[in-house]
C-alpha positions in Angstrom: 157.6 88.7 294.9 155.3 90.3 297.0 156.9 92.9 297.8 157.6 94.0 294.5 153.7 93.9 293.8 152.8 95.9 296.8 155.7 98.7 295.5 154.3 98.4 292.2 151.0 98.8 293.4 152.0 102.1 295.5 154.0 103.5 292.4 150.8 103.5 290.6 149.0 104.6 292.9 151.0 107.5 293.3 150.8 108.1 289.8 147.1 108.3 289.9 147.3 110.2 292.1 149.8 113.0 290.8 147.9 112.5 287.7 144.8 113.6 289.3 146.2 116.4 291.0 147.2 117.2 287.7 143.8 117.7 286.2 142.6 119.1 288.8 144.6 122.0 288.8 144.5 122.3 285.1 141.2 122.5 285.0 141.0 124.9 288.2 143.5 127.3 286.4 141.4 127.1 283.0 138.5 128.1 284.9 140.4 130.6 287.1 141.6 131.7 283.7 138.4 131.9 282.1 136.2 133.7 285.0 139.1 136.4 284.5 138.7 136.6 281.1 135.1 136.9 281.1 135.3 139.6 284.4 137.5 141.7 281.8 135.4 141.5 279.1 132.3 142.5 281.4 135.1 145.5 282.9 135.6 146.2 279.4 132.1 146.4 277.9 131.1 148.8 281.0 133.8 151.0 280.4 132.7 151.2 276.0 128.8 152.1 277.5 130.1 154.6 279.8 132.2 156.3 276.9 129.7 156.0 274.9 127.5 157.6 276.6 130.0 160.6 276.9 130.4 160.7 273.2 126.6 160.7 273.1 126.7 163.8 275.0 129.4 166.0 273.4 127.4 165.2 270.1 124.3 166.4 270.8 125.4 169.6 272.8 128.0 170.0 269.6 124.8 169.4 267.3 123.7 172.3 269.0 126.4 175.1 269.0 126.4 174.5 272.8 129.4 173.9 275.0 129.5 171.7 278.0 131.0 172.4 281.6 134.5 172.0 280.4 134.4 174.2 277.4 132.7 177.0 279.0 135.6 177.0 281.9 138.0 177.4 278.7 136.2 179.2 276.4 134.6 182.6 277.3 132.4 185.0 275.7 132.5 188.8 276.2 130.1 190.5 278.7 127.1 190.5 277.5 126.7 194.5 276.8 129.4 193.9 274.4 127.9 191.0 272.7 125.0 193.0 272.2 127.1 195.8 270.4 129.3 193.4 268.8 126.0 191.7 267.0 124.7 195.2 266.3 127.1 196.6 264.3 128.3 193.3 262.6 125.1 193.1 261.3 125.3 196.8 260.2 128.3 196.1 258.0 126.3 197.3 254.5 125.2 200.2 256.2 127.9 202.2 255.4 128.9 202.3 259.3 131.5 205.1 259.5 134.7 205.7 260.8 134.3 205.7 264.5 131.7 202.9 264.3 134.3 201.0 262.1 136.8 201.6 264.7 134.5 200.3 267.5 133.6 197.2 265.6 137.4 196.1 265.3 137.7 196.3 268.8 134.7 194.4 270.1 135.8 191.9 267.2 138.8 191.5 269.4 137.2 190.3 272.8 133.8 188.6 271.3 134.4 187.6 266.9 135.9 184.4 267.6 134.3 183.3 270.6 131.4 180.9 268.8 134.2 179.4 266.6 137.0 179.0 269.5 134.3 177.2 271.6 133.0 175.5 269.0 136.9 174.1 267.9 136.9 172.5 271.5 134.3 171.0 271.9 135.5 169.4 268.5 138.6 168.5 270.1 136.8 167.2 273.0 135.1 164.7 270.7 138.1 163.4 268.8 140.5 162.8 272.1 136.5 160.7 273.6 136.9 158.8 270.1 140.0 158.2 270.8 139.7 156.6 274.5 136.3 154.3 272.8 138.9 153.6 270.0 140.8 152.1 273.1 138.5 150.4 275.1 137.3 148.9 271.6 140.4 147.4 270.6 140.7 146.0 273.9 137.5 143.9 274.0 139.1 143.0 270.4 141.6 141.2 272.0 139.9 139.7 275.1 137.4 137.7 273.1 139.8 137.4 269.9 138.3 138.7 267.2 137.2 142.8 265.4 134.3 144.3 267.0 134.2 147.3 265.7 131.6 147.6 263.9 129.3 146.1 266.8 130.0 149.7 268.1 130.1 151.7 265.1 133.5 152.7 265.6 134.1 153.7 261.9 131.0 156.0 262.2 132.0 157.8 265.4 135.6 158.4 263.8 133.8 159.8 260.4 131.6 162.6 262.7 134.9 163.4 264.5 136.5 164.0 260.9 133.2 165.9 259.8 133.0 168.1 262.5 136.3 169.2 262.8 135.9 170.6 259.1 133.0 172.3 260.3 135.3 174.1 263.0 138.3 175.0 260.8 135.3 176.3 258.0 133.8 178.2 260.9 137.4 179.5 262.3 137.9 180.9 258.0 134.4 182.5 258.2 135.7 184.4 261.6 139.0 185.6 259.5 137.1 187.2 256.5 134.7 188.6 258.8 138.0 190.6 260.4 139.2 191.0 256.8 136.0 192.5 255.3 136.1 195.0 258.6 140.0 195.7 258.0 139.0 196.2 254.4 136.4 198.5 255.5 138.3 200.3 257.4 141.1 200.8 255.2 138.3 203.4 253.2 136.9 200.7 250.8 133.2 200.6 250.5 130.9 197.9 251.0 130.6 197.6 247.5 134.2 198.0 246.5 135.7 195.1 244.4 137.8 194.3 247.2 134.9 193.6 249.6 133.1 191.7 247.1 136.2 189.3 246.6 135.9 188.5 249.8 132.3 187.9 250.1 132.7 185.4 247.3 135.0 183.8 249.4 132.8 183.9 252.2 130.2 182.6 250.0 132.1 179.7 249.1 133.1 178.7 252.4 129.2 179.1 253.6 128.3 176.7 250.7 130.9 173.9 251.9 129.8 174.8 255.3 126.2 173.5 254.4 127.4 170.3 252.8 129.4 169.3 255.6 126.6 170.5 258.1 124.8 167.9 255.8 127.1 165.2 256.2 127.2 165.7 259.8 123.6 165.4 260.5 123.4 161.7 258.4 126.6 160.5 260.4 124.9 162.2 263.7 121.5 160.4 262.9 123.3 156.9 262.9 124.8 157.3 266.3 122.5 159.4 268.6 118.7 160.1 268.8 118.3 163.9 269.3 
């Protein structure tokens, strides 16, 4: 009888025992489990703050025609003797500029028209593939702590400036092609005041118009996201 007692009395204990070893390791892999969770979500929240702070950047230097390190290694303008030229007899175009002028204006069109509006396309680009990455890192703090938190970072916002502003590059990448129409048309022997030309200024007109609204639009969705 005895003995039975003392083996039951070790069975139990044993089960105590197992049962404590149990709970402790349960509770030792729910805080293991936890502290990575919450080392993630810290990971995480650095890496939206950095981004951010990129976005930030490409705004404002896109806010102001500019073009960071990257763009200018891609994107390159004409020397600036041409420039010069370039901008002088562009802004000659109602002065009747004649043939040779004409000439000379296609060709610097060439190697410096597009320059503001290629530059300006990638920077535009720059910004949408940024969004994309903060899209990322945003979805994945989603997850870690289990619920949207999107709008905690404005996420909508930064996606409607990236849709803005790369309307304002295609608009500016049409205004470049009627410029090169207007001095093809020109040089074709139509006047400046020919009906031809003056479709197209309408056209130009039209697309400066949109270009103001969206410019517009930009500026309220830029106000909400960075302080300039």
């Amino acid at each position: 009888m005895e003995t039975k007692k003392t083996e039951q009395t070790s069975l139990f204990k044993k089960v105590v025992v197992v049962f404590g070893l149990a709970l402790v390791t349960y509770f030792l892999v729910n805080y293991m489990t936890n502290q990575r969770f919450e080392d993630l979500e810290a990971q995480t929240r650095l890496l939206i703050a950095d981004q951010e702070t990129i976005l930030v950047s490409i705004a404002e230097t896109t806010a102001r025609n500019g073009a960071d390190a990257v763009t200018e290694s891609i994107v390159r303008d004409c020397p600036i003797e041409e420039r010069a030229a370039f901008d002088t007899l562009l802004g000659s175009l109602d002065n009747n500029l004649n043939q040779t002028q004409l000439v000379e204006l296609e060709r610097l069109f060439g190697r410096c028209g597009s320059f503001y509006a290629e530059r300006k396309s990638v920077m535009v680009a720059r910004l949408a593939r940024e969004i994309e990455v903060y899209e990322a890192y945003v979805a994945q703090l989603g997850a870690i702590v289990n619920k949207d938190v999107s709008d905690s970072f404005q996420l909508e916002q930064w996606q409607q400036l990236s849709v803005a502003e790369q309307k304002l590059g295609a608009l500016s990448t049409e205004l470049v092609l009627k410029q090169d129409n207007i001095i093809k048309t020109l040089l074709a022997g139509n006047s400046p005041q020919s009906s031809e030309i003056e479709v197209i200024l309408r056209e130009v007109n039209e697309i400066q118009e949109t270009l103001a609204v969206t410019n517009q639009q930009v500026g309220n969705l830029r106000s909400e996201l960075v302080s300039l």
